[in-house]
C-alpha positions in Angstrom: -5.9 -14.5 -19.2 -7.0 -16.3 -16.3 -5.4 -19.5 -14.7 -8.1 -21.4 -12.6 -6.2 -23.6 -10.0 -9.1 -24.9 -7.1 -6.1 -26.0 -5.1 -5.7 -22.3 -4.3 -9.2 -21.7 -3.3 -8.2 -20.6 0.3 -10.1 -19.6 3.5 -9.1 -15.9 3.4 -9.1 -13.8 6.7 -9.0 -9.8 7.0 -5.0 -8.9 8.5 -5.0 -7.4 11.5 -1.2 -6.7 12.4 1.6 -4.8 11.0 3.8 -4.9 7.8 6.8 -3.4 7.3 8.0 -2.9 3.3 10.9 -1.6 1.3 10.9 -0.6 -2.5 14.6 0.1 -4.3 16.0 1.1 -7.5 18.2 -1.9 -8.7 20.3 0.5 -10.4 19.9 2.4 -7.8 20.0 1.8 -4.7 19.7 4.7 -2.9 16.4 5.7 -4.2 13.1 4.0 -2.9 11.3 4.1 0.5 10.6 1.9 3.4 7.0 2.0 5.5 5.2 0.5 7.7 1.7 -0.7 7.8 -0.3 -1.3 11.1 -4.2 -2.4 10.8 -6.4 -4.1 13.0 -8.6 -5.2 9.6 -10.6 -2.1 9.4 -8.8 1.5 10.4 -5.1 1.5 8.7 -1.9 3.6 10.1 0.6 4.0 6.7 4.2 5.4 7.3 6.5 5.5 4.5 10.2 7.3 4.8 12.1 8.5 1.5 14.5 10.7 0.5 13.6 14.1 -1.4 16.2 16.2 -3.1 18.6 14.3 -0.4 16.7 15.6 2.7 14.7 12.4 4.9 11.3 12.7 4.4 8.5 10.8 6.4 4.8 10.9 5.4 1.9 9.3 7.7 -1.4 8.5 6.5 -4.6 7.7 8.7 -8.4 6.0 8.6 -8.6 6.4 12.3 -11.3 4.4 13.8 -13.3 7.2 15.1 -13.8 9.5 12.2 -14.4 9.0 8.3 -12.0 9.7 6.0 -7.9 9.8 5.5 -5.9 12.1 6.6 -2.1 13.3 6.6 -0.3 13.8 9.4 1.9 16.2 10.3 3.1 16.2 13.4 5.4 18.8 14.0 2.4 21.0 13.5 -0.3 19.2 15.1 -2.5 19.2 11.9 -4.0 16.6 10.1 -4.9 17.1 6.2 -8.5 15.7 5.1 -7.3 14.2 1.7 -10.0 14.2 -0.8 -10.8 12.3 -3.4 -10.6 13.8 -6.7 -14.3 14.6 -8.3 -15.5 13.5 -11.7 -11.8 11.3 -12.3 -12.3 8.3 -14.2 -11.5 4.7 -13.2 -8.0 3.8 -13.7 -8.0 1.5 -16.7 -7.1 -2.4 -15.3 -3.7 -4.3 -15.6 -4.1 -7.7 -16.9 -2.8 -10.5 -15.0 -1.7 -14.3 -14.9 -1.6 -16.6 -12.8 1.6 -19.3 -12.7 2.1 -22.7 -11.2 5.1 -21.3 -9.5 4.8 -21.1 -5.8 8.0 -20.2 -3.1 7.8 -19.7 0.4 8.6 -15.8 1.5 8.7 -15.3 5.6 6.9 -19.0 6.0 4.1 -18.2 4.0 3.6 -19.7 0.7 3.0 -18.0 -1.9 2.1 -18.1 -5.8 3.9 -16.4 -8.9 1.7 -13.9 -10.9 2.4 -11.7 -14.6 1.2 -8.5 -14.1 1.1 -6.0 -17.4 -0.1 -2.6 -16.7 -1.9 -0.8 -19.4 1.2 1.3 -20.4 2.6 -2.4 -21.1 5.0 -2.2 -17.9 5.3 -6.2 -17.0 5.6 -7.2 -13.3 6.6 -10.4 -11.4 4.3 -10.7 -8.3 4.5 -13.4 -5.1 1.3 -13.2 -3.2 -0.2 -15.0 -0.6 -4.1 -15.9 -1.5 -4.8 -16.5 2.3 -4.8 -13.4 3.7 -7.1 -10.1 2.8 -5.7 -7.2 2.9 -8.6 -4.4 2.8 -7.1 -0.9 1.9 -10.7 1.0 0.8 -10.5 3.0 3.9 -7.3 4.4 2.9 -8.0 7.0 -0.1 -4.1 6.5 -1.7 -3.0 3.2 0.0 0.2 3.7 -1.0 -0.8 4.0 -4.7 1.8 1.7 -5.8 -0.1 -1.5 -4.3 -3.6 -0.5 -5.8 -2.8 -2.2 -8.9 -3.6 -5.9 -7.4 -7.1 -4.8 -6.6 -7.8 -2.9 -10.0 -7.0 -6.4 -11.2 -9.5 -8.4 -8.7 -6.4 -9.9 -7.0 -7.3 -10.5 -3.4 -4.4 -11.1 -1.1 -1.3 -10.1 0.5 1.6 -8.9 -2.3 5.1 -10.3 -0.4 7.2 -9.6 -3.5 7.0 -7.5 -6.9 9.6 -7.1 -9.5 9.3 -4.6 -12.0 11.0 -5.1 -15.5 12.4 -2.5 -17.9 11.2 -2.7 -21.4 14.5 -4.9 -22.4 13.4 -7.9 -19.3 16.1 -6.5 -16.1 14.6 -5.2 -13.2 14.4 -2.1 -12.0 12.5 -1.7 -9.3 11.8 -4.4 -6.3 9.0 -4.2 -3.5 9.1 -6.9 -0.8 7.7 -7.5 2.7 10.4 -7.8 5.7 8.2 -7.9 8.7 4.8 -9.6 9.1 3.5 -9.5 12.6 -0.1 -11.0 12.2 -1.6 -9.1 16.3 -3.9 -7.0 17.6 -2.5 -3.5 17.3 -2.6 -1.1 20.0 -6.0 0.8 19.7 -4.4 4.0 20.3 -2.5 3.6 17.0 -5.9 4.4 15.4 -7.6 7.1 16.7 -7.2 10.2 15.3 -4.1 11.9 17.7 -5.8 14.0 20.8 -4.6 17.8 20.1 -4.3 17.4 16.3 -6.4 20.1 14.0 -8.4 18.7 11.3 -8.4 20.8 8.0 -9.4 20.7 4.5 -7.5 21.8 1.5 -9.6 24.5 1.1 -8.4 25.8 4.7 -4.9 25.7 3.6 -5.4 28.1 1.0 -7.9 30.4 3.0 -6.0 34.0 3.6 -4.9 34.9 6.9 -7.2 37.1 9.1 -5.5 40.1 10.7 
């Protein structure tokens, strides 16, 4: 169900800045990730740090400027993974929304309440902020956890996102803690000088002797 509201008709502009995010476990707090997100509105740097089987881990994503394509970064080794798209896999069904009346400032930019209910029938409180665009089709996984919004034709910056359990206590909370609306440093998104591009299919090539 859709709730029309022209007030909310905005001008809408592509970001160009950086983000920085965090994502917890309520019951958990431990658990969860932090990233940050640096674009300048059409090439996208994605770094999110987690904990794996209680060791840090910190993944980096890329759509440089320069080249096509995503690609994960690892820089201890100077490589950079091509990630490919997976062939012949079906569209994700799409989560059903609804929009509210509620509105709240986050980080002095107001935003509006929406119901989210993904098609497994997991229900989510959004706050999201219609005047900003925020393109991530360069980026082949985006994070994965924010695609949902644009599966649903929601365009616009998600500040805050409470998931619910299936008896109405949340679980899980995303929000925003940094938004630096700039011109990010070029350099940023290029792909890294000395960095070897490979393809899956390289990684499982044998070793020539």
């Amino acid at each position: 169900m859709w709730v029309l509201a022209p007030i909310w008709v905005l001008a809408q502009t592509p970001f160009s800045g950086t983000l920085a995010y965090e994502a917890r476990g309520v019951n958990d707090p431990a658990s969860g990730y932090t990233g940050r997100w640096v674009s300048d509105g059409n090439a996208h740097l994605l770094t999110s740090e987690m904990t794996m089987q209680g060791q840090p881990v910190t993944i980096t994503l890329l759509a440089p400027n320069d080249r096509e394509g995503t690609f994960l970064l690892d820089y201890a080794a100077r490589q950079a993974l091509t990630l490919v798209p997976a062939k012949g896999a079906p569209a994700p069904p799409k989560p059903t929304i609804e929009w509210t009346d509620e509105t709240r400032e986050i980080l002095g930019y107001r935003c509006r309440k929406l119901l989210l209910t993904t098609p497994k029938g997991l229900k989510k409180h959004c706050w999201v902020h219609e005047g900003i665009r925020v393109d991530f089709s360069r980026l082949l996984v985006a994070g994965g956890e924010r695609s949902e919004l644009a599966q649903a034709g929601v365009n616009g910056l998600l500040f805050e996102e409470l998931t619910l359990s299936e008896g109405g206590s949340y679980v899980v909370t995303f929000r925003l803690t940094v938004v630096q609306e700039s011109r990010p440093d070029a350099a940023l998104l290029r792909f890294p000088a000395g960095f070897t591009a490979l393809r899956p299919e390289d990684l499982a090539a044998p070793s020539v002797r």
